[in-house]
C-alpha positions in Angstrom: 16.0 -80.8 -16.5 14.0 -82.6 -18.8 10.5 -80.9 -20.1 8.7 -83.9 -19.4 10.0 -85.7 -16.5 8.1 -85.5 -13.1 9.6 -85.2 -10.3 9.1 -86.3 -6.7 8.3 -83.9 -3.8 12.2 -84.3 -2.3 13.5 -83.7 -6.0 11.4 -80.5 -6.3 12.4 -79.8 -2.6 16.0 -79.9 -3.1 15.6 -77.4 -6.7 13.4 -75.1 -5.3 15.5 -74.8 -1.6 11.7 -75.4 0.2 11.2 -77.6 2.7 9.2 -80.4 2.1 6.7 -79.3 4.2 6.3 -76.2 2.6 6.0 -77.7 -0.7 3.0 -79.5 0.6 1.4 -76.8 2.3 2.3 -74.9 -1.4 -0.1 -77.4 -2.6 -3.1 -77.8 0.1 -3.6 -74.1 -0.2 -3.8 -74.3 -4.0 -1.2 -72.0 -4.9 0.8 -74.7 -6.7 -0.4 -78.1 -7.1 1.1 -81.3 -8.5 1.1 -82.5 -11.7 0.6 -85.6 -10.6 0.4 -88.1 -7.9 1.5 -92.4 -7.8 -0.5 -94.9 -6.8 0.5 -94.9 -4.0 -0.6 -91.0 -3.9 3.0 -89.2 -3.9 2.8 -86.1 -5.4 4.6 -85.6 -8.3 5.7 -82.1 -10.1 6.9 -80.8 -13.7 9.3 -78.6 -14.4 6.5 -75.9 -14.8 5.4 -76.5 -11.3 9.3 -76.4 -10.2 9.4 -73.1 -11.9 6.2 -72.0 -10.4 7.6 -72.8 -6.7 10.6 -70.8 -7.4 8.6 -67.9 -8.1 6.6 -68.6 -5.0 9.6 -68.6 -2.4 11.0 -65.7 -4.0 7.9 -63.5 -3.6 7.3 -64.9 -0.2 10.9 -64.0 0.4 9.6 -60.4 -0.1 7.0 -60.5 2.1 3.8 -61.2 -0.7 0.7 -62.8 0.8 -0.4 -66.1 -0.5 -3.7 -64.2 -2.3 -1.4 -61.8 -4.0 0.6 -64.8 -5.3 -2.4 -66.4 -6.3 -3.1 -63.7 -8.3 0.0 -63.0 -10.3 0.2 -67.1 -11.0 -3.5 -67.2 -12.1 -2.7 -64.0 -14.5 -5.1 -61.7 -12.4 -2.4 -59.4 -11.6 1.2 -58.8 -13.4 4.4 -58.8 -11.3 5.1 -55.3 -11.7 1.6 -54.4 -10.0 2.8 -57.0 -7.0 6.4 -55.1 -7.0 4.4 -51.6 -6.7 2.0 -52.5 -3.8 5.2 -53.7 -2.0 7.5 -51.3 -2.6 4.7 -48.7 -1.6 4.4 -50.6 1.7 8.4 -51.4 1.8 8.8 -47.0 2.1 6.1 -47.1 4.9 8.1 -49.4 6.8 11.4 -47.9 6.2 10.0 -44.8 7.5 9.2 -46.3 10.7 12.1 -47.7 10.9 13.9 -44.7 10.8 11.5 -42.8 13.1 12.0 -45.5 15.2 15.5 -45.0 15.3 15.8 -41.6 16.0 13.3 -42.0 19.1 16.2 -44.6 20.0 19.1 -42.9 19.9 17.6 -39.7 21.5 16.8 -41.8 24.1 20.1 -43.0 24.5 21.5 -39.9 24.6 19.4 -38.2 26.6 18.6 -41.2 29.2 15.1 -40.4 28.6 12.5 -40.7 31.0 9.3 -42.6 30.0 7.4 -39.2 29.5 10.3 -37.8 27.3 9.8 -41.0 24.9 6.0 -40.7 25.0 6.6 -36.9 23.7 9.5 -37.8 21.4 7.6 -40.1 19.0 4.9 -37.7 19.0 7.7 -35.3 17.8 9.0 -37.6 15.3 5.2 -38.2 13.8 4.0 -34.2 13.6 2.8 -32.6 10.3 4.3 -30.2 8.4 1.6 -28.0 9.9 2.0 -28.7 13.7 5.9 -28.0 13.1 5.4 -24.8 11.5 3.2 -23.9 14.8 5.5 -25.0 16.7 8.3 -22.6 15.5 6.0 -19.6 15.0 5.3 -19.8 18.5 8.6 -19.9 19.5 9.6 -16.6 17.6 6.8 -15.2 18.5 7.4 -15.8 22.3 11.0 -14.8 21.9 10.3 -11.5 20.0 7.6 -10.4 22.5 8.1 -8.2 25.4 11.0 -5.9 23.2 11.0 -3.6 20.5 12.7 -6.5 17.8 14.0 -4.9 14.7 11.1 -6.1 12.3 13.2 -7.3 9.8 15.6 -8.8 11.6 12.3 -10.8 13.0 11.8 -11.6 9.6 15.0 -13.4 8.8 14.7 -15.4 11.9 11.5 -16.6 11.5 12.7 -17.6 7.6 14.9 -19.9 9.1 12.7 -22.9 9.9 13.5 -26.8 9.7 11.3 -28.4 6.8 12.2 -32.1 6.7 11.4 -33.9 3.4 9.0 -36.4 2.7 11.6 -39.2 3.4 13.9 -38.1 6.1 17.0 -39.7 7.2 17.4 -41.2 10.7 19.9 -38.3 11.7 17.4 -35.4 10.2 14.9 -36.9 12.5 17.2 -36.9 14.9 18.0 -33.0 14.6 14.5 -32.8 14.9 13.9 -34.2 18.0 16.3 -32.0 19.5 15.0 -29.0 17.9 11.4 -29.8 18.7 12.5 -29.5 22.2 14.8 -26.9 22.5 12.0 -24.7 20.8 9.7 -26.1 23.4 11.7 -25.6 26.4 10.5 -22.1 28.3 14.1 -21.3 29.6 15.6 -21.7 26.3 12.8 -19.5 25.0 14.1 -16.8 27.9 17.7 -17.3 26.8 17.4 -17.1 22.8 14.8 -13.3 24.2 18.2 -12.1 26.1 21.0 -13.2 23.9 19.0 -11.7 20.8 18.2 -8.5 22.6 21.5 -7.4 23.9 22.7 -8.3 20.3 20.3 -5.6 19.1 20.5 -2.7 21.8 24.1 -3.1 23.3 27.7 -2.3 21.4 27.3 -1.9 17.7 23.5 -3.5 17.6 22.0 -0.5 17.1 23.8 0.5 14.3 23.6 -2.9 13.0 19.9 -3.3 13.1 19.2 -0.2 11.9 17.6 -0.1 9.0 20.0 1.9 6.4 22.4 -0.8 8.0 20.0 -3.7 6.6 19.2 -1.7 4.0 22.8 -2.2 3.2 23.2 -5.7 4.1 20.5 -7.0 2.0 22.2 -5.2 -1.2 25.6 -6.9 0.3 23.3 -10.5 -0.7 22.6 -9.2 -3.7 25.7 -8.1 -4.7 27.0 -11.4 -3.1 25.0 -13.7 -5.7 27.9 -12.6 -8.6 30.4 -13.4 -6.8 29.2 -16.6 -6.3 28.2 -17.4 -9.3 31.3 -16.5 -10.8 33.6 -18.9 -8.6 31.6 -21.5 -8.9 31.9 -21.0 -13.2 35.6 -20.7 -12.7 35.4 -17.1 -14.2 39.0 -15.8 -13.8 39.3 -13.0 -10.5 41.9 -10.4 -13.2 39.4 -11.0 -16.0 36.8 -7.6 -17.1 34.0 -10.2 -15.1 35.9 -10.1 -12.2 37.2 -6.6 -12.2 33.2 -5.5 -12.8 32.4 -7.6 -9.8 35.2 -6.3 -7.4 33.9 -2.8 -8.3 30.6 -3.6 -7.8 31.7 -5.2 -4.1 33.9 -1.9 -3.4 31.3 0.2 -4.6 28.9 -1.3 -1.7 31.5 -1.9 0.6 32.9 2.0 0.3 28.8 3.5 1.2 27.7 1.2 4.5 29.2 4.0 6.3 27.8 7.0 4.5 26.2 9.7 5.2 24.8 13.0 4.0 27.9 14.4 5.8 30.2 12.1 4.4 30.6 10.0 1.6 32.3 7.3 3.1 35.2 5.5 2.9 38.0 6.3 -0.5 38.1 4.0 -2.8 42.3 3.4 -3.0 44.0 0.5 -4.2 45.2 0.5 -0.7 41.6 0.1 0.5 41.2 -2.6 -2.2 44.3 -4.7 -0.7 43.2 -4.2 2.4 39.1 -5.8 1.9 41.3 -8.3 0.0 42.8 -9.4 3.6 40.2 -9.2 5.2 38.3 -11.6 2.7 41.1 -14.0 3.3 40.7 -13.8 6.8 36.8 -14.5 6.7 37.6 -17.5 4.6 39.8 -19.0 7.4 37.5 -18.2 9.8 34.8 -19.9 7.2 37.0 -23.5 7.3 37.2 -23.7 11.0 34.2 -21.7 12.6 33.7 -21.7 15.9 31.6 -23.9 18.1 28.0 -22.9 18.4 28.3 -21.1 22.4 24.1 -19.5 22.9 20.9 -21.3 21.8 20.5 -19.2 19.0 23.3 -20.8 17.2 22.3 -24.2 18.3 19.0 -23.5 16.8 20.5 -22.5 13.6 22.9 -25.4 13.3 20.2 -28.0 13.9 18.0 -26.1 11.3 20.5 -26.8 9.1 21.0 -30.5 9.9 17.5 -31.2 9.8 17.0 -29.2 6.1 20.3 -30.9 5.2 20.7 -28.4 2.9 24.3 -26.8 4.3 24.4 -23.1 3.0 26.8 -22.5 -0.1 30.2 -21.3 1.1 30.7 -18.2 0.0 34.2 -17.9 -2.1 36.1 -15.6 0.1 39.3 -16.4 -1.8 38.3 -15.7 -5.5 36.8 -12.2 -4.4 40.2 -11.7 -2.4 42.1 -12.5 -5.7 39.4 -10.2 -7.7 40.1 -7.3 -5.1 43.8 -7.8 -5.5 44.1 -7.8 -9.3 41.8 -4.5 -9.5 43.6 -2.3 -7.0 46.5 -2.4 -9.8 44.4 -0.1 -11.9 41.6 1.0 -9.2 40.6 4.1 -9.7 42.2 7.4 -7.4 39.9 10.1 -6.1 40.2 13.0 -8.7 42.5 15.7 -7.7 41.3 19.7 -7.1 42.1 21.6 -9.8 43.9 24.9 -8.9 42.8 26.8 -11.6 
């Protein structure tokens, strides 16, 4: 294109991929006007007004006003400020758009009545605050009328959606469904019931007692190792792994004591036998079963909406610890006669 050639307003059409039209109306607002003009009053443009042109359709293709553009081809503003403004404002709309969409597809699913869309976008557009009201009410409700162990009250209430800044459509989603499960005054009943025959019938007595959490909460701790170490590839037969399967035996051996008895022998039998039964929790881990009560469902969309799926816990590498310690694990010591 030659520096000094002007062109006509179908030329500078064609280069730029304007319309004519536009080209003028480019011109009669003053954002680019023509070099030039005939006699006969034709506009005529240089290649720094094609240039210019190209600039403008491509920022108008991204949604910049004509003032804004103005302002970057006058100098009064660079286009990395334009690209910031819009970008800012390109987030904003993305997050309507994907609030928009889980309203949708909860409406679809649901066949929602006009009143349940009304309350689902107000749902979708809660603070972090209203949430957190929302699901301290709900424990609250559902650990009222019963003696709840305290703790256990605790770790329930510690388990709480908190959706990030920019959530995805299917978080928001997860939301919406938890928003009105937590909501719903049966399901409040039902999570009450299930929970309290889990703590006062069978084994939940034992199991919420406290020198049972006590227990279970050291069980975590000791739990963190054993992480840690399959996830650095630490071999299970190495002095690591063999201090971590006695450490795991060690707990595992006193849930069940008492100042009558001190629990369970340490054998290498014992040993082989947690060893299965770690292999078995990790099949049960792959395929778990279908959430059945409210509770679970509650926890399950907690988790979708955090998207933050709990770390599996590596059943198999503790297994494979347990296994290569019972070789030398050590034997009750024997009464001497004498």
């Amino acid at each position: 294109m030659d520096m000094n050639e002007l062109y006509a307003i179908g030329d500078v059409a064609r280069r730029t991929g304007l319309s004519v039209s536009a080209v003028r109306y480019y011109a009669d607002a003053g954002v680019v006007t023509p070099a030039a003009s005939t006699p006969a009053g034709h506009r005529l443009y240089d290649v720094s007004a094609i240039a210019r042109l190209e600039l403008v359709r491509t920022l108008r293709e991204l949604d910049a006003g004509l003032d804004e553009i103005r302002r970057v081809l006058a100098g009064e503003a660079t286009l990395r400020e334009l690209a910031a403004t819009h970008l800012a404002l390109l987030a904003q709309q993305e997050a309507r758009l994907r609030s928009r969409r889980a309203v949708l597809s909860a409406i679809l699913r649901q066949d929602s009545t006009a009143e349940q869309v009304t309350l689902m976008h107000k749902l979708v557009g809660m603070a972090d605050e209203e949430r957190d009201r929302l699901i301290d009410e709900f424990w609250t409700e559902v650990s009222t009328g019963w003696e709840a162990p305290e703790r256990m009250v605790e770790w329930w209430r510690a388990a709480r959606p908190e959706l990030p800044e920019h959530p995805t459509a299917a978080q928001l989603e997860a939301w919406i469904e938890l928003a009105e499960l937590v909501r719903d005054t049966e399901v409040r009943q039902a999570v009450r019931r299930e929970l309290y025959e889990a703590c006062t019938t069978g084994a939940g007595p034992l199991m919420t007692s406290s020198p049972m959490l006590d227990s279970l909460e050291a069980g975590a701790a000791i739990g963190q190792p054993v992480m840690d170490a399959a996830r650095e590839r630490v071999p299970p037969d190495s002095p690591r792994g063999r201090e971590i399967a006695d450490r795991w035996i060690g707990w595992l051996t006193g849930i069940f004591a008492t100042p009558d008895s001190p629990g369970m022998p340490d054998t290498p039998e014992f040993r082989i036998q947690a060893a299965d039964h770690m292999l078995a929790g990790a099949e049960w881990d792959r395929t778990p079963p279908e959430p059945e009560g409210p509770f679970d469902r509650y926890m399950a969309l907690v988790t979708a909406v955090n998207n933050v799926p709990p770390e599996r816990f590596p059943y198999e590498w503790l297994a494979a610890a347990l296994r290569a310690s019972a070789v030398v694990a050590p034997t009750a010591p024997r009464k001497s006669n004498g």
